[in-house]
Structures are given as C-alpha cells and as structure tokens.
N, C-alpha and C positions, 0 to 999 in steps of 0.2 A: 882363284875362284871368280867366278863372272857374275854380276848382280845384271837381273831384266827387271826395265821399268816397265808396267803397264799402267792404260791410262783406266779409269775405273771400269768404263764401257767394253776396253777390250777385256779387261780381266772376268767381268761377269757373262761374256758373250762366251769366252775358253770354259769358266765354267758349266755352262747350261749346256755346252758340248760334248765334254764329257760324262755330263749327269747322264745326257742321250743315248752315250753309245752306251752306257753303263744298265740303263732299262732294260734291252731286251734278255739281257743276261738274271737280272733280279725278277722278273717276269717270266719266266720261266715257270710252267705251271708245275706241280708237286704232282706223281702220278696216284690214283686212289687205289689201285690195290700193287702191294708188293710182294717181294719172293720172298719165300721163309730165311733166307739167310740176313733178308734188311727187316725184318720183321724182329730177327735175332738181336739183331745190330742196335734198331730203336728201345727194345725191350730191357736191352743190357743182358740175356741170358746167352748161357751157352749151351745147351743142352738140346736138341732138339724133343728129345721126351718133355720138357717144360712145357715148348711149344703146343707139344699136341695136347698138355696136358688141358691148357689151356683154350686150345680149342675146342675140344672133347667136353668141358665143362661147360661150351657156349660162352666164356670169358672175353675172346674175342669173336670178330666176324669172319669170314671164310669164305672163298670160292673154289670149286676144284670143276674148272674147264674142261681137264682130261683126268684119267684117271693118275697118275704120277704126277699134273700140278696143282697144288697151291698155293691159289695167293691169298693175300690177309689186307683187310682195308686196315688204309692209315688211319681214316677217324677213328675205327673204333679202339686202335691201338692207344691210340690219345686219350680217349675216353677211360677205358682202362688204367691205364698210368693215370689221369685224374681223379678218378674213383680212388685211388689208394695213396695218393697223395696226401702229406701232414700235413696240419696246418702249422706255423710258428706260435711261441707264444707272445 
C-alpha cells in the first residue's frame, strides 16, 4: 500500500478540481415536460390507464404536440405527489 503526502494547498487545489469537473454533470438541467413511460416511473404506477386516469381528471398537467404524444410536466407531477403526501406525526 503507498501512502501520498499532500501539502494542505495542494490537496485543497485537487479538491476544488474535482468539485469543477463534477459541476457540469450536477447542473445538468431536469427537462420540463416528460414521456409517459418517466412520468410512470416518477409516479410509481404502472398502468397506463392510471395515467390517463389522471390526466382526464386534470390531476396532472399535459401537452400533446401530435396526436400519439404526450408529455406530462414535471412540476405538476411534484405537485401532485405533494398534494397527497402525509404528514408524520
């Protein structure tokens, strides 16, 4: 096993190097509307009939671009899921 010395400046400098390269990956924006299968996926259901039950109720929000897609915003999924969220006691 091989022990490395660093001096405190070098080791803060490797650090804040890889914090850098580690940014543009954590930055990485979240897209706002997704395809029913991550929509599924966020939701934890499986059914697509849920989905639309769900949509069909105005429960979440909805775009259909074409006629065969839709996609589902992520806030309002969030939303959703917080609306029905417990509280602890």
């Amino acid at each position: 096993m091989e022990v490395i010395c660093l001096q405190d400046e070098a080791f803060y400098r490797l650090i804040e190097k890889v914090v850098e390269r580690l940014q543009p990956k954590v930055a990485a924006k979240e897209d706002k509307w997704i395809s029913g299968s991550e929509a599924m996926q966020r939701l934890r259901i499986q059914s697509k009939t849920t989905l639309q039950k769900l949509r069909d109720e105005g429960s979440i929000r909805f775009s259909q671009p074409e006629r065969k897609i839709i996609l589902y915003d992520v806030d309002s999924i969030n939303d959703y899921l917080n609306r029905h969220a417990k509280d602890t006691f």
